[in-house]
C-alpha positions in Angstrom: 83.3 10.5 83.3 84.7 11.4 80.3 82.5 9.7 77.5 78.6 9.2 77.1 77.4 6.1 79.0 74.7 5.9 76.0 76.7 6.7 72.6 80.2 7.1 74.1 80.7 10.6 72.1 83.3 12.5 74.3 81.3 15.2 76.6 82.2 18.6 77.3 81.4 20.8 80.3 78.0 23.2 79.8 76.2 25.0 82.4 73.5 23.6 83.7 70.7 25.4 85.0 67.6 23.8 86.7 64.6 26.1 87.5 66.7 29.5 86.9 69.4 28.2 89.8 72.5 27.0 88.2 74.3 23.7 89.1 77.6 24.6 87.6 79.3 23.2 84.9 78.3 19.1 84.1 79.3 16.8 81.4 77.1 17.3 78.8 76.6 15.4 75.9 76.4 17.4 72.3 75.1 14.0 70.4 72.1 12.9 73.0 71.8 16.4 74.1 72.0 15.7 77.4 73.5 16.2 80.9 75.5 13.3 82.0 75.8 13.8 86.1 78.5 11.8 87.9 77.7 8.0 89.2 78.6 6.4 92.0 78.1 3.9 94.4 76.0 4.3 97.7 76.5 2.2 101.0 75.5 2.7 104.5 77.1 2.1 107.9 76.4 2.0 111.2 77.5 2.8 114.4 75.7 0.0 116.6 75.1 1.1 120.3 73.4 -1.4 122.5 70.4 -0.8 124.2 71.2 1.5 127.0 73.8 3.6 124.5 76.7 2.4 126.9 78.6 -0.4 124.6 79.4 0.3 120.5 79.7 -3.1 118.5 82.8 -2.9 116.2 83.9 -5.5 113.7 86.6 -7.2 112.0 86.7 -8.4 108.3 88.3 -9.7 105.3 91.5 -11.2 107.9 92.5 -7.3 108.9 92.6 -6.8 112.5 91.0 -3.2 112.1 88.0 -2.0 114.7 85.4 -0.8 112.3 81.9 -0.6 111.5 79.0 -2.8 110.1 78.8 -1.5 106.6 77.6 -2.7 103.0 76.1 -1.1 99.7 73.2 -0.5 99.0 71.4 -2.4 96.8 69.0 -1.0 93.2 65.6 -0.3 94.2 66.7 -0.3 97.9 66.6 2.7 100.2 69.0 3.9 103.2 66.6 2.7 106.1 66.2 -1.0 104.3 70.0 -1.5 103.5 70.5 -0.3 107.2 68.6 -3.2 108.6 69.6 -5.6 106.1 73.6 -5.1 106.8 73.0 -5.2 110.0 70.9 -8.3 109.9 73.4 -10.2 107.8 76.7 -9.2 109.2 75.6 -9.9 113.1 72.3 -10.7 113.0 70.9 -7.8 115.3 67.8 -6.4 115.2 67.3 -2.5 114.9 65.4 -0.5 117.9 65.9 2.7 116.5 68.4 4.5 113.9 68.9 8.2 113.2 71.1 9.8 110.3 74.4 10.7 111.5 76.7 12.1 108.6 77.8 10.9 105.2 81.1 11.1 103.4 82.1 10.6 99.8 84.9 8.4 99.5 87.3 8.3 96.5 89.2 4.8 96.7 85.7 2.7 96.3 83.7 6.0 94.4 81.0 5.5 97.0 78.6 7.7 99.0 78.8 6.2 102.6 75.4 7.5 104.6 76.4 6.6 108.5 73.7 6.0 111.1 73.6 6.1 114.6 72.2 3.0 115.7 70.4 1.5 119.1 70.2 -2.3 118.8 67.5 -4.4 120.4 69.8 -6.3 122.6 73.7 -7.2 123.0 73.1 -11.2 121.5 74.9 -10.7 117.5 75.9 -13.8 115.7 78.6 -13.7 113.3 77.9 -14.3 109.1 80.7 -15.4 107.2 81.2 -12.5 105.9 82.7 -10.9 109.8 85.6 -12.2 111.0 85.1 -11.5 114.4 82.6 -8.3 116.6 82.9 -6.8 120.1 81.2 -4.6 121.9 82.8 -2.0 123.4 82.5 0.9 125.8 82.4 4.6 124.4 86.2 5.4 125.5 87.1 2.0 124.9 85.6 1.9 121.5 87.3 5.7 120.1 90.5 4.0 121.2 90.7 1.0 119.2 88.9 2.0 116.3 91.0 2.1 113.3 92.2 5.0 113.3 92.5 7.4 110.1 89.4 5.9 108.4 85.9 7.5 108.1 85.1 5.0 110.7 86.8 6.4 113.5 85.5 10.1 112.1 81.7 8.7 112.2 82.1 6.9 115.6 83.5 10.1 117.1 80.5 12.3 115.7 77.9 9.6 116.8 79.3 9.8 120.0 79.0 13.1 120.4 75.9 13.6 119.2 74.5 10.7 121.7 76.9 11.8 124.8 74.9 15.4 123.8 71.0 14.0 124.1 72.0 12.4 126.8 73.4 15.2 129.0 
C-alpha cells in the first residue's frame, strides 16, 4: 500500500510502537496522522477426514483436475469457525463433528490469509454444489499421493496428517 485508503496522500514508513513494544516500521500517514497496516483477504480450508479419521475428502473445481481442499473466504462480520461450516456446507454439504486449527499460510497470488483446519465430518454422504466439480474420499496414503502437489494444499494435508496419525498413536 502505497497511498492513504482515506485521503490518498502518499505514506511513508514510521515506527510504530504499541504499549512500549515496537511493531516496526508501518505505512503511516502524515495528513490523517495515522498508521495505515496492510489489508488483505482471509479464507479458510479444510482438511475433511471422515468419521473414523481413515478417508480425507478432496475436491475438484473450476474444470482443473487438481486434488485439493474445500476452501472459501471468509466473509465481513464472519469468524473462522462460522466460514468453516459454511464452506463446508455449501461445497459438499457435510456436516461438521469436530474441527481443530491446523496451520495458516499467507499467500501472495490471491493476497489472502488461508487459516486450515483439521476437520472430522459427521458421516461419508457429501453432495456436490455447483460450485465443485467433482469430491472423493480418499485414504491417508492414497490422498498425500494425488493431492496437487506444490500447493499449500498438499503442505496442509501433510501437516493434518501428521498431527492426527500423532493423537492417534
Amino acid at each position: 500500500m502505497k497511498y492513504c485508503i482515506e485521503c490518498g496522500t502518499q505514506l511513508v514508513q514510521k515506527e510504530c510502537i504499541n504499549f512500549g513494544i515496537s511493531d516496526g516500521l508501518v505505512p503511516y500517514c502524515p495528513y490523517c496522522k495515522e498508521f495505515r497496516f496492510p489489508m488483505y483477504n482471509v479464507a479458510v480450508s479444510a482438511v475433511i477426514f471422515n468419521p473414523d479419521y481413515s478417508k480425507i475428502l478432496l475436491i475438484q473445481q473450476y474444470g482443473r483436475p487438481r486434488n485439493i481442499l474445500v476452501a472459501g473466504y471468509v466473509n465481513r462480520g464472519e469468524n473462522l469457525s462460522y466460514a468453516l461450516v459454511r464452506e463446508i456446507k455449501e461445497e459438499v454439504n457435510l456436516a461438521v463433528k469436530s474441527y481443530k486449527f491446523n496451520e495458516s499460510e499467507y499467500y501472495k497470488g490471491s493476497n489472502t490469509l488461508i487459516c486450515n483446519f483439521i476437520v472430522q465430518a459427521e458421516n461419508e454422504d457429501f453432495s456436490l454444489s455447483q460450485e465443485v466439480d467433482g469430491a472423493e474420499w480418499f485414504n491417508i496414503e492414497t490422498a498425500k499421493d494425488v493431492v496437487y502437489k506444490g500447493g499449500l494444499a498438499e503442505e496442509f494435508l501433510n501437516k493434518a496428517v501428521s498431527k492426527v496419525i500423532t493423537v492417534m498413536l
